[in-house]
C-alpha positions as CSV (number, residue, x, y, z in Angstrom):
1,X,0.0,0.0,0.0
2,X,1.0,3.6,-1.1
3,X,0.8,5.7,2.0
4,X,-0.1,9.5,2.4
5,X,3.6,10.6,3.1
6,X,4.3,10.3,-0.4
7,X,2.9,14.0,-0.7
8,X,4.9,15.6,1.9
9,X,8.1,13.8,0.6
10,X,7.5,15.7,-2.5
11,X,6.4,18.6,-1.4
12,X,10.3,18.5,0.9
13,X,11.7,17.9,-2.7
14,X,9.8,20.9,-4.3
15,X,10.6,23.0,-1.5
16,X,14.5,22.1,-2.0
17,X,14.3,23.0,-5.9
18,X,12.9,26.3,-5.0
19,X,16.1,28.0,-5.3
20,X,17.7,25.5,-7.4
21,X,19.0,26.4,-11.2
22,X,16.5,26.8,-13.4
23,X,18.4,25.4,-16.4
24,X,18.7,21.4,-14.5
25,X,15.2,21.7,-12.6
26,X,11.8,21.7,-13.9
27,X,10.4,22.4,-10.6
28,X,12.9,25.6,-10.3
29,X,12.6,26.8,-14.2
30,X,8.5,26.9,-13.0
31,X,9.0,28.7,-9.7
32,X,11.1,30.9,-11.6
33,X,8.8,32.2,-13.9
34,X,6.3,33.4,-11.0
35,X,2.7,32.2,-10.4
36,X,1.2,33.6,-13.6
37,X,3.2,30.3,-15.1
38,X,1.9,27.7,-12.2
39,X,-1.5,29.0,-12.3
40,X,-1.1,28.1,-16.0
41,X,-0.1,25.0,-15.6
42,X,-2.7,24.1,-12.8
43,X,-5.3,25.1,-15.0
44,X,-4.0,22.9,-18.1
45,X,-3.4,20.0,-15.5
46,X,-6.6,20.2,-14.7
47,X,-8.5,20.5,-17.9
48,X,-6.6,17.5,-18.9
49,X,-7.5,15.7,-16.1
50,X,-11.1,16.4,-17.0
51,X,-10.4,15.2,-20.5
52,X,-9.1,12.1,-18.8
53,X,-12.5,11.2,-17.4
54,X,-14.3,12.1,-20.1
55,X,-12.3,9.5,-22.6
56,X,-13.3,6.7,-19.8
57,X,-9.5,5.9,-19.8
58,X,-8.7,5.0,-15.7
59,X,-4.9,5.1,-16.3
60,X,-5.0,8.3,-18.1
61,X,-6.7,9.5,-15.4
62,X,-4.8,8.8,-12.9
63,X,-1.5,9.7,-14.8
64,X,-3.6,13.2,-15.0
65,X,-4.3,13.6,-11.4
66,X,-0.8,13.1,-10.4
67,X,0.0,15.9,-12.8
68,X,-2.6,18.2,-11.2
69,X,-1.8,17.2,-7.6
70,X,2.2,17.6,-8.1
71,X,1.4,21.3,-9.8
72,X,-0.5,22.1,-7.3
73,X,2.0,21.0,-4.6
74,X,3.9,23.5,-6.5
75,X,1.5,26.3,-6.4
76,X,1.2,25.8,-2.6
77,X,5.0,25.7,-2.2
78,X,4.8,28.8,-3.9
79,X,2.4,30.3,-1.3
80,X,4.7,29.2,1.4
81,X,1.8,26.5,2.3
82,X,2.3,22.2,2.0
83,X,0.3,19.3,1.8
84,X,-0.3,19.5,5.7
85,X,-2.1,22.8,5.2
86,X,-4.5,21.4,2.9
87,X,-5.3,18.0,4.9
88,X,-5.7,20.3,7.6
89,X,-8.4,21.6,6.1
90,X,-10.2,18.4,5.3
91,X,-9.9,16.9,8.4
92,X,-12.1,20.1,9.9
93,X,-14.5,19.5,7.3
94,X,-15.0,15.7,8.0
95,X,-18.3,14.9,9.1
96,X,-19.8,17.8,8.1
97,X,-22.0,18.3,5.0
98,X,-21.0,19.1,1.9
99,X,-23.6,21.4,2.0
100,X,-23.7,23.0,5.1
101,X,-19.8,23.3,5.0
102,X,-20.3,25.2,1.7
103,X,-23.1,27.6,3.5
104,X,-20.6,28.3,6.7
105,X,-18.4,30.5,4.2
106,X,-18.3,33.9,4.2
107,X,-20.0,35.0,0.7
């Protein structure tokens, strides 16, 4: 079994290739072209992941995902914010409603 801590050993591995060279790091060349470039990419990782399940193809998919979850690692990175921040927030929401968690925000 694949456990959880997957994410926050690469989120330690995009945070070391923040200041790495651009020219021998993806992760770097990214960060280094500000978030206007990883917002980008988010949103084309994410349309292709929709893509994805539209063609019905489950390792597509998942190949897809990981694309979107490992940009958005990045993006958070970026925001000085990890993989903790964000399972934070889903364990607060658990148990509650979809529904009435969405009506608790502020509009």
């Amino acid at each position: 079994m694949i456990h959880a801590d997957i994410l926050t050993r690469l989120a330690d591995t995009i945070d070391s290739r923040k200041g790495a060279d651009p020219a021998t790091s993806y992760t770097a060349k990214l960060m280094d072209k500000g978030l206007d470039a990883i917002l980008k990419k988010v949103g084309e990782e994410a349309v292709e992941t929709v893509m994805a399940a539209k063609d019905g193809d489950k390792l597509h998919l998942v190949r897809e995902v990981a694309d979107l979850w490992f940009h958005s690692l990045i993006l958070l990175a970026q925001q000085g914010l990890g993989p903790n921040d964000v399972l934070a927030e889903l364990a607060r929401r658990e148990g509650i409603s979809g529904i009435d968690e969405k009506n608790s925000r502020p509009e």
